[in-house]
C-alpha positions as CSV (number, residue, x, y, z in Angstrom):
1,X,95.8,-46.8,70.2
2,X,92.4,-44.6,70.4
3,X,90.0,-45.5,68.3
4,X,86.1,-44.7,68.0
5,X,83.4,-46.8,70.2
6,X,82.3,-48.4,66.9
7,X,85.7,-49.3,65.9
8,X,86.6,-50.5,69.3
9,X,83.8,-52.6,69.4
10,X,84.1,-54.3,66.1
11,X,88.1,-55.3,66.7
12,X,87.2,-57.2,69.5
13,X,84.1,-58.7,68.4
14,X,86.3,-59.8,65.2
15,X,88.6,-63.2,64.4
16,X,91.9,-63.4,63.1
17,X,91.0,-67.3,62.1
18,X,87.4,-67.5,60.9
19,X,85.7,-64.4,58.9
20,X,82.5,-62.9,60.3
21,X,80.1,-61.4,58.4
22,X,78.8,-57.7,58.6
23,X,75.6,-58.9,60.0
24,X,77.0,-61.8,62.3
25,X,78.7,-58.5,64.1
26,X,75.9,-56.3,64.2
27,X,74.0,-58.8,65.8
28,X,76.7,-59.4,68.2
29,X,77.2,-55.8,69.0
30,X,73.6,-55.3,68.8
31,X,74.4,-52.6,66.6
32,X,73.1,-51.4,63.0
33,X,74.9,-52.8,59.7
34,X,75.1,-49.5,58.8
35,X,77.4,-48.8,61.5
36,X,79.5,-52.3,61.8
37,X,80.2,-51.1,58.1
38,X,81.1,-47.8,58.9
39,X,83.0,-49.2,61.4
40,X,84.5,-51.7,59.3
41,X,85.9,-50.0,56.3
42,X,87.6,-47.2,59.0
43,X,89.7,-49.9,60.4
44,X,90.7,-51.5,57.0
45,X,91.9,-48.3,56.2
46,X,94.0,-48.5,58.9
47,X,95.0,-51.8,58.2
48,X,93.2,-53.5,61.2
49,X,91.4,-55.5,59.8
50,X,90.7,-57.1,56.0
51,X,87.1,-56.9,54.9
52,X,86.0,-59.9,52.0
53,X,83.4,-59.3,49.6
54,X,81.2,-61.5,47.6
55,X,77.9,-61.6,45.9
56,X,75.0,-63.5,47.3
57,X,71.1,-64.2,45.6
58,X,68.5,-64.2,48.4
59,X,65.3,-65.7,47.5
60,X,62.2,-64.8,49.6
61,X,58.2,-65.0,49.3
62,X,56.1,-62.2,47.6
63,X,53.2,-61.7,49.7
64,X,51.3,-63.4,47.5
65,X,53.9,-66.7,47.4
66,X,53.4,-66.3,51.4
67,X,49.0,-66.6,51.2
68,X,49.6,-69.4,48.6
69,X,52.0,-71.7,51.0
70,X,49.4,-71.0,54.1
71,X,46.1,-71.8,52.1
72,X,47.6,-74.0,49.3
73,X,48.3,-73.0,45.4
74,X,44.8,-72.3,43.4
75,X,45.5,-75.5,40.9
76,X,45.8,-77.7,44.1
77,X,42.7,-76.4,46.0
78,X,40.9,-77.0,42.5
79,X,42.5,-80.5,42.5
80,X,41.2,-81.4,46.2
81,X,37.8,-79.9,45.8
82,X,37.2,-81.6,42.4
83,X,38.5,-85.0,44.5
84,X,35.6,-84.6,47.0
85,X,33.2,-83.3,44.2
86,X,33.5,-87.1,42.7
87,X,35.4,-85.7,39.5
88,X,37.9,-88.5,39.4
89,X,34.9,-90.6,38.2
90,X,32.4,-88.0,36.6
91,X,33.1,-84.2,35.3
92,X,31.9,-81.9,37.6
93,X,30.6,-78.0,36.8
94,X,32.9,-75.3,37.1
95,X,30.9,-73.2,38.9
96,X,30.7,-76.1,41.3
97,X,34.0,-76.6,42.3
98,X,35.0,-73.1,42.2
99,X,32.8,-72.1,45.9
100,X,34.5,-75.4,47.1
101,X,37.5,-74.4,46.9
102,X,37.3,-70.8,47.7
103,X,38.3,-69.4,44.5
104,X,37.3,-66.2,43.3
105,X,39.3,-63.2,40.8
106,X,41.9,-63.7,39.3
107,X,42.6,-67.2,41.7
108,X,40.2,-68.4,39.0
109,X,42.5,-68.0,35.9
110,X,45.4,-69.3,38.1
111,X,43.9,-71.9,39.0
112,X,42.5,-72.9,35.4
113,X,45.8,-72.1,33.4
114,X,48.3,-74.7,36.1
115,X,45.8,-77.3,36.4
116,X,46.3,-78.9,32.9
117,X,50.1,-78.3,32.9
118,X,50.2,-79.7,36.2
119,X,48.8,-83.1,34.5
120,X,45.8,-82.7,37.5
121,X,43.2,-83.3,35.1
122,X,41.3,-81.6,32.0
123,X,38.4,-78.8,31.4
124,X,35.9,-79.0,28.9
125,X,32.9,-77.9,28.1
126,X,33.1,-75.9,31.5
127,X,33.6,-79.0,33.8
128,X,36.2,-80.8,35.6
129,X,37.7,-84.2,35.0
130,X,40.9,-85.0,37.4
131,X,43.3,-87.9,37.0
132,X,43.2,-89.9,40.0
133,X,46.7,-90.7,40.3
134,X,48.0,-87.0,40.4
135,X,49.8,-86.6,43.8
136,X,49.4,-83.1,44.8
137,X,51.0,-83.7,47.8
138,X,54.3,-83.9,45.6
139,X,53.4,-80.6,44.3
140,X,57.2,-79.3,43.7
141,X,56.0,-75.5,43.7
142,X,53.9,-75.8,46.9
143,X,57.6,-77.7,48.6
144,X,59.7,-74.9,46.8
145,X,57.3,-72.3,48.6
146,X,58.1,-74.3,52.4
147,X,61.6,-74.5,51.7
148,X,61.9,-70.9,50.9
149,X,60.0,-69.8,53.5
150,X,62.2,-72.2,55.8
151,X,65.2,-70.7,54.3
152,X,66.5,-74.0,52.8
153,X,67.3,-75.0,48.6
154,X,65.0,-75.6,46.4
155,X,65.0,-77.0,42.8
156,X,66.5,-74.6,40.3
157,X,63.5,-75.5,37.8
158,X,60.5,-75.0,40.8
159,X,62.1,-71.5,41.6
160,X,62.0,-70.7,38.0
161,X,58.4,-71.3,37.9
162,X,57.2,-69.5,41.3
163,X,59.9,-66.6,40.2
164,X,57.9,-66.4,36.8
165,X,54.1,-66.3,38.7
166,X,55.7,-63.6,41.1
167,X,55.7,-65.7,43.8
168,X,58.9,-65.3,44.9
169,X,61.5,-62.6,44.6
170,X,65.5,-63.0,43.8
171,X,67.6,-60.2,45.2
172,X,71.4,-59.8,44.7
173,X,73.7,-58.8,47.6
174,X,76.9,-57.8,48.6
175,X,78.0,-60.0,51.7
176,X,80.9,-58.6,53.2
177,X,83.3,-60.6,55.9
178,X,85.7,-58.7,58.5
179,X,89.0,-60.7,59.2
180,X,91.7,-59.3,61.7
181,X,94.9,-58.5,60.4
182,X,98.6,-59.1,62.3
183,X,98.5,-55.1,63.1
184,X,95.0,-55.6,64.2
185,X,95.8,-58.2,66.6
186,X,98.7,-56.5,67.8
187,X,96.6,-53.5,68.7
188,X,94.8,-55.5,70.6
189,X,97.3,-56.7,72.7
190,X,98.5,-53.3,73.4
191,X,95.5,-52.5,74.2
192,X,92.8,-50.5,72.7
193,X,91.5,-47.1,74.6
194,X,88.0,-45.5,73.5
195,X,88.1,-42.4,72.0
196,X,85.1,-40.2,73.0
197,X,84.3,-39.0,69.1
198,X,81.5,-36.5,67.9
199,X,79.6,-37.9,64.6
200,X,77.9,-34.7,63.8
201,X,78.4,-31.0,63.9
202,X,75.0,-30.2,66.2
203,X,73.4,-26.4,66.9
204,X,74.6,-26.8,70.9
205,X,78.0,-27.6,70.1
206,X,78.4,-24.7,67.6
207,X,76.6,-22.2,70.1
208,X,78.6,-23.5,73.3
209,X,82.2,-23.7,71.7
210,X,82.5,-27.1,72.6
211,X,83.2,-27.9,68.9
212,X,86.7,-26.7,69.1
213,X,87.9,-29.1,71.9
214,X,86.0,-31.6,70.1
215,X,87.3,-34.4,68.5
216,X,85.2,-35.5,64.6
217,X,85.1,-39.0,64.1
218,X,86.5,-39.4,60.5
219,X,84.0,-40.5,57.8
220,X,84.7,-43.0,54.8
221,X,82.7,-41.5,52.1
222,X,83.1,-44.9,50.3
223,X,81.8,-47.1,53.0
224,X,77.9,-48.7,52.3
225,X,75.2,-46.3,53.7
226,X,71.8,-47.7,54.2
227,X,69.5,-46.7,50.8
228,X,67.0,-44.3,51.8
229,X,64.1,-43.6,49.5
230,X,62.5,-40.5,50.2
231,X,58.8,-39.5,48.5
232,X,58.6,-38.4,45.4
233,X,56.2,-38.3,42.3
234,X,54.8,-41.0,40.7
235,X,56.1,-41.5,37.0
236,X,52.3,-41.3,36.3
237,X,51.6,-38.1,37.9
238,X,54.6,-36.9,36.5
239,X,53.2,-37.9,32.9
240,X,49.5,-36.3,33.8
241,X,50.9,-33.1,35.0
242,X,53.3,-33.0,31.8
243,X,50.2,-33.9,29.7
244,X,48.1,-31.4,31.6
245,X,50.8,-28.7,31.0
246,X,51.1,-29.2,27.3
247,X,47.1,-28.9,27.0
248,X,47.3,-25.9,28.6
249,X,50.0,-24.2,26.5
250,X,48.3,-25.0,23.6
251,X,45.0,-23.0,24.5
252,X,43.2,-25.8,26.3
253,X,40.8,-25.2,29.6
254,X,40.7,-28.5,32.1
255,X,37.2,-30.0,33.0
256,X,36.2,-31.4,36.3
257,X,33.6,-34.1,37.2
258,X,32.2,-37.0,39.1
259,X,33.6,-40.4,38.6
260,X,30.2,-42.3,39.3
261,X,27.8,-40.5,37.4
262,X,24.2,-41.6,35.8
263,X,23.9,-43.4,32.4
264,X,22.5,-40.4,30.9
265,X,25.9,-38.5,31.0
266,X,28.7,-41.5,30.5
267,X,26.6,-43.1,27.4
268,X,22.7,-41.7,26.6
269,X,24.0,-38.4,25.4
270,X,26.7,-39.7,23.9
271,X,24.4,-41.2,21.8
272,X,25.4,-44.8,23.1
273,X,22.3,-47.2,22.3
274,X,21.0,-49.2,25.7
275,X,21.7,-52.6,24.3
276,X,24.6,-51.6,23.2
277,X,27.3,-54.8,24.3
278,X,29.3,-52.2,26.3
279,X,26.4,-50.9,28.5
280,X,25.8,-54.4,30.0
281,X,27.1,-55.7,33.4
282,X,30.0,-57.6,31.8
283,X,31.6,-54.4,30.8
284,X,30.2,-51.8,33.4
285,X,30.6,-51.3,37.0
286,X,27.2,-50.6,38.4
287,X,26.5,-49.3,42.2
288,X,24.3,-50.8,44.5
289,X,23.5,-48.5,47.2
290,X,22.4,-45.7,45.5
291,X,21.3,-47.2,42.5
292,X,19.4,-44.2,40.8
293,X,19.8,-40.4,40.0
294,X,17.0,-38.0,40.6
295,X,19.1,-35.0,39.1
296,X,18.6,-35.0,35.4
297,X,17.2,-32.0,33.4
298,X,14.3,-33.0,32.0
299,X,14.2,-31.0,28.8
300,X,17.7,-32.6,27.9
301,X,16.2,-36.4,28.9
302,X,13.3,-35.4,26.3
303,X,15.6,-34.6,23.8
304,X,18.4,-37.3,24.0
305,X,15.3,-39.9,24.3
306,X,14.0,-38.9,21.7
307,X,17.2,-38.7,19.6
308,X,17.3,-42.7,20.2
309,X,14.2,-43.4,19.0
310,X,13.4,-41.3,15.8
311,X,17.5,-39.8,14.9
312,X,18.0,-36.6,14.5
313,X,17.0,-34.2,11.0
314,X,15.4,-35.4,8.1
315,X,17.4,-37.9,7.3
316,X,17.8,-39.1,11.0
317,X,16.0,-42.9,12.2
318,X,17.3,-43.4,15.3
319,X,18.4,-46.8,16.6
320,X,14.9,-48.4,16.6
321,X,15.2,-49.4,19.8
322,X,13.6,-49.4,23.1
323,X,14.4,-46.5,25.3
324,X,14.4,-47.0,29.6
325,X,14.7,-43.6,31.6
326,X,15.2,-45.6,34.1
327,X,18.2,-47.2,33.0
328,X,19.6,-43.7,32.0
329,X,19.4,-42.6,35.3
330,X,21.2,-45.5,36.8
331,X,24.6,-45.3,38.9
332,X,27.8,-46.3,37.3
333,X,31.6,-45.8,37.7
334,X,32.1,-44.0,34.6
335,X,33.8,-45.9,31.8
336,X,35.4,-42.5,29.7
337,X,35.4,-39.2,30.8
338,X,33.5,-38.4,28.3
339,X,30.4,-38.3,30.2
340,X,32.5,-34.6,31.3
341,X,32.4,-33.9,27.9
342,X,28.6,-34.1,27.6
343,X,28.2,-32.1,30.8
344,X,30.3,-29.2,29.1
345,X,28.6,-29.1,25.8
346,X,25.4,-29.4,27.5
347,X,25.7,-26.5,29.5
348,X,25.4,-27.9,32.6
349,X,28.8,-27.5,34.1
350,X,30.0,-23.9,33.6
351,X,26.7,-22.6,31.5
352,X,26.3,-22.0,27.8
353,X,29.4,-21.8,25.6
354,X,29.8,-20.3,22.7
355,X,32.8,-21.2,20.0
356,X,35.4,-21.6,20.0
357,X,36.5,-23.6,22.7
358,X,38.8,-25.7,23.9
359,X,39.1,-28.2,27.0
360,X,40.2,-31.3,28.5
361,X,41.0,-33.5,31.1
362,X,42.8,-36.1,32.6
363,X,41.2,-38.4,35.0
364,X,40.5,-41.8,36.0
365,X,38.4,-44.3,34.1
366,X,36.7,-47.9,35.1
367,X,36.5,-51.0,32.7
368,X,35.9,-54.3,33.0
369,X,38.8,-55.1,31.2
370,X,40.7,-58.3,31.4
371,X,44.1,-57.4,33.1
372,X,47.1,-58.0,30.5
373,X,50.5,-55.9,29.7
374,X,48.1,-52.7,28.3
375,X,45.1,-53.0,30.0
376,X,43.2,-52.5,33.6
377,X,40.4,-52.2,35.2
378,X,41.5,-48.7,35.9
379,X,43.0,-46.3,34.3
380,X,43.7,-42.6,33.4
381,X,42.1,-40.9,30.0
382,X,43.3,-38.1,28.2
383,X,39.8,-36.6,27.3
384,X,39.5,-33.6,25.1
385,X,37.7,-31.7,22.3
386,X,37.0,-28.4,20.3
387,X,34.4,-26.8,19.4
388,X,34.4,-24.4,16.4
389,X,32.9,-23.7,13.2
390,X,33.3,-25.6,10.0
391,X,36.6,-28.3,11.2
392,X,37.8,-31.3,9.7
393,X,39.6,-34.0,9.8
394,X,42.5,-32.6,8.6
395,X,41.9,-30.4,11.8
396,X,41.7,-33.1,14.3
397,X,45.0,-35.2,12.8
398,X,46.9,-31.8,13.5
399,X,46.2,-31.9,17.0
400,X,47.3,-35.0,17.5
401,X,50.2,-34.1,15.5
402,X,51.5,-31.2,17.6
403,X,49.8,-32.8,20.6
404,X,52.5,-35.7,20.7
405,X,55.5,-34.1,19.2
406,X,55.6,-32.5,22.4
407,X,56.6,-35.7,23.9
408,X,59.1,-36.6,21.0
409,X,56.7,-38.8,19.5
410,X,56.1,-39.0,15.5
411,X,55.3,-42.1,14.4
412,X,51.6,-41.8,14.3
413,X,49.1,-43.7,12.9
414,X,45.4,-43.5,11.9
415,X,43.1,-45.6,11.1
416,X,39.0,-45.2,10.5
417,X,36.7,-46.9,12.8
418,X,33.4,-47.1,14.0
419,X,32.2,-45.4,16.5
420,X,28.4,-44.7,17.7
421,X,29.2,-40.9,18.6
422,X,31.3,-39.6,16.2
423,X,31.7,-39.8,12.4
424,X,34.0,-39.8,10.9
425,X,36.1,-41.3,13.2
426,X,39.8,-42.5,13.7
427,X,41.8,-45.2,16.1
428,X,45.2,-44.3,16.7
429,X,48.2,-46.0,17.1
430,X,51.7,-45.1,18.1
431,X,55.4,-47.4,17.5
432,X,56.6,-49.0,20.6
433,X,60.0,-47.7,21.3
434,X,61.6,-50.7,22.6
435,X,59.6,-53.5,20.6
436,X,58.6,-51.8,17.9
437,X,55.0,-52.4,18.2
438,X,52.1,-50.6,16.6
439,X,50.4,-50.1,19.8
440,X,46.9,-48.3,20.0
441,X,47.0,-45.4,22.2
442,X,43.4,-43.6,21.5
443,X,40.0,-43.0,19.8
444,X,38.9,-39.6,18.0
445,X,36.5,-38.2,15.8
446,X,33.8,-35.3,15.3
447,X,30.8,-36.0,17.3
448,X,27.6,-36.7,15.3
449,X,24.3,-34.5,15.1
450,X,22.5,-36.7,16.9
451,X,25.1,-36.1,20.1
452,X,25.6,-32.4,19.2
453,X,21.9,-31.3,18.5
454,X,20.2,-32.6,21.8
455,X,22.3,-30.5,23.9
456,X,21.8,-27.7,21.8
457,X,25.4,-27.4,19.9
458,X,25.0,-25.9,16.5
459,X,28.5,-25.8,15.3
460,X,31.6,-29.2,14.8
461,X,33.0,-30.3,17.9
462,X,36.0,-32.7,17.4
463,X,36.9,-34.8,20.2
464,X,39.3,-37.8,21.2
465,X,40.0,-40.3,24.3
466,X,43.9,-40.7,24.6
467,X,45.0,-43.4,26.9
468,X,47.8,-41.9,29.8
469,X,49.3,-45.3,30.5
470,X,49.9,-45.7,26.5
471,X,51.2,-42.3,26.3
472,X,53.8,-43.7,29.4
473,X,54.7,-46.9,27.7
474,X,55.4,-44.9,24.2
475,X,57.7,-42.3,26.4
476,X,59.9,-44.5,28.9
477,X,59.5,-47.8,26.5
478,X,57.8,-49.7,29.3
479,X,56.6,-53.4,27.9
480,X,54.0,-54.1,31.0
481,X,51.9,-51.3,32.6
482,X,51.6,-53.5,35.8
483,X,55.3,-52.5,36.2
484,X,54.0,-49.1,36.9
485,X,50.8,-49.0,39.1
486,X,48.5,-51.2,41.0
487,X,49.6,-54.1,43.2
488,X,52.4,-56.0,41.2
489,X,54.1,-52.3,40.2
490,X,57.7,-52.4,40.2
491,X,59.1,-50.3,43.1
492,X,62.4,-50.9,42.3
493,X,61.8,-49.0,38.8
494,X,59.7,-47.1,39.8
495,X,62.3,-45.5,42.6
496,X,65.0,-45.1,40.0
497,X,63.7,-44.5,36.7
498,X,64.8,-41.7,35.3
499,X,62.4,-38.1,34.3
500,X,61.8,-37.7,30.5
501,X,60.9,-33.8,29.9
């Protein structure tokens, strides 16, 4: 019998007795799985051989399971730097223990949130007390990580845990086992002569003629193939460029800007006050190196500074308030794009403009949010506005109208709200598709004299802050937005998920 090199090789590396696994053969051939497959399912349709399938769960370490088994789990670090601190007898400041046992982001909150379910101890009042008979040394998660790293069984209830803090991964598998048949081991003992086979159809052979002497190896078109994931564009981008394409068609030009910009341009101009709770370092992201601006017109400074302190018409007061140029001209990762808005209207992007006009953009923001299933520390905004004579409300809530029934969605809400900058002004919200939440997805109004009239604006501009990730969640149902970008995305999803137009 004549048979391919991979199919030769496989019959005799196989047992008529005891089943051997796909990759028990390729390592014995030294050959890919992708070929000892190939190989295999060739033969069994031959009837050489019988191939045995049945499902297996791997478990395996994230990368982060794998830094937590080397260094030790947050909630025990805690525990054994509180133990040398002296908090089995006396609490001991947070802040204390916390440089001890090299903790820092969001090892903190770990740490915190599985020390008191762990029975380790208790935190009040922003110290540590710790039970001095806990035995972190019995630490079930911290064995289940060892024993999955080791390859071994671990408790059903520890992997449950470490599975649920991403820890460790379960993956489902197909294991298939290769058994000679009777015809396969008589072939064998006839003897077994290699066929010299061509896999592929090649330029040479086509242009020398050798391809008609040649004899094709025949391909199972049923047989596993190794997955292989070419590039492709982000669901994200996708959504932008979608988002970005809609704007366009409805009249809209796109704006361009810095993402670290000065104070003057992300909240000053916008009419922001500087003790506002936003503007301090809990909520901004300040630079260090450089630290100031020197390019700021000086007219508008005048005018925006002076907006702040005595308002804006007759009527106007201002906020009252102490005013620092300095702090106006200091450094920051912009929080909206907004600050492109104010470097529109003001004439300092493209020069003056006169109404009506229409633009937008979409591009990345920087909070100093706390990271939960809707919100990061960065992020994508839908910025936009008009400018025109005489609009209203009624104006603005058609936008959005038409703005997201291109996208198929129609549930939208609004409801008033406050807003420094504009007034009136209007949150909106949109319904979850899959849990039917009333989720907020942006922030609109029409901007206020006292933004408008220092940067010389003389008719209504409307303008709103739509949230991109939002937008995503509202289109493809999507529960967590951590599934989707940044280091615990989903690839899995976001390989296969499917394109909404």
């Amino acid at each position: 019998m004549r048979v391919p090199q991979a199919q030769a090789a496989v019959l005799e590396a196989a047992s008529a007795t005891e089943p051997r696994t796909i990759e028990d053969l390729a390592g014995a051939l030294d050959e890919s799985q992708t070929t000892v497959t190939r190989a295999a399912f060739e033969l069994a349709d031959s009837g050489l051989v019988a191939i045995e399938e049945e499902a297996a769960e791997s478990v395996s370490l994230t990368d982060e399971g794998e830094r937590y088994r080397e260094g030790g789990l947050p909630e025990v670090r805690l525990y054994r730097a509180a133990i040398d601190a002296g908090a089995d007898e006396a609490p001991v400041p947070m802040g204390e223990l916390l440089g001890r046992a090299g903790l820092d982001g969001p090892a903190v909150n770990i740490a915190l949130s599985n020390f008191a379910r762990k029975g380790y101890g208790r935190i009040e009042g922003g110290s540590v007390a710790v039970d001095p008979d806990a035995d972190p040394d019995a630490d079930e998660e911290a064995a289940a990580l060892d024993a999955v790293a080791a390859g071994e069984e671990a408790p059903e209830d520890a992997v449950e845990e470490l599975e649920r803090r991403g820890l460790l991964r379960r993956e489902e598998a197909t294991v298939r086992s290769v058994t000679l048949t009777d015809d396969g081991v008589t072939a064998l003992m006839e003897g077994i002569e290699v066929a010299d086979t061509v896999g592929a159809v090649t330029s040479d052979l086509l242009t020398s003629g050798e391809w008609r002497d040649a004899e094709f190896a025949a391909y199972n078109v049923e047989a596993d193939a190794e997955t292989i994931y070419g590039g492709r564009e982000h669901i994200l981008r996708q959504t932008a460029n979608r988002v970005k394409d809609v704007l366009v068609g409805m009249g809209f030009e796109e704006m361009e800007g810095p993402h670290v910009d000065a104070d003057f341009w992300i909240n000053d101009a916008l009419f922001m006050p500087q003790d506002h709770p936003a503007r301090t370092h809990w909520d901004r992201f300040a630079l260090s190196d450089p630290r100031h601006i020197d390019d700021l017109p000086d007219d508008l400074v005048e005018r925006v500074r002076r907006a702040h302190l005595e308002g804006v018409g007759d009527d106007g007061e201002g906020y009252h308030s102490p005013w620092d140029e300095a702090f106006a001209r200091a450094l920051a990762l912009r929080g909206h794009t907004t600050s492109l808005s104010m470097r529109y209207l003001s004439g300092e992007a493209v020069g003056d403009l006169e109404p009506p006009q229409r633009y937008f953009s979409v591009e990345k923001v920087y909070r100093n949010d706390t990271l939960d299933a809707t919100h990061l520390l960065e992020f994508f905004q839908i910025e936009g506005w008009v400018m025109a004579e005489d609009l209203s409300v009624r104006d603005l809530m058609g936008t959005f109208t038409e703005f997201y029934s291109r996208f198929g969605i129609t549930d939208i809400r609004f409801k008033p709200h406050y807003n420094p900058y504009t007034e009136p002004s209007f949150e909106l919200f949109g319904r979850h598709p899959e849990t039917g939440e009333i989720i907020e997805i942006g922030n609109s109004g029409i901007f206020r004299p006292e933004v408008l009239s220092p940067l010389g604006v003389d008719c209504d501009v409307m303008a709103w802050g739509l949230a991109l990730e939002r937008l995503l969640m509202l289109t493809y149902g999507f529960e967590d937005i951590r599934d989707v970008h940044g280091t615990l995305c989903d690839l899995d999803l976001l390989r296969s998920v499917e394109v909404v137009h």
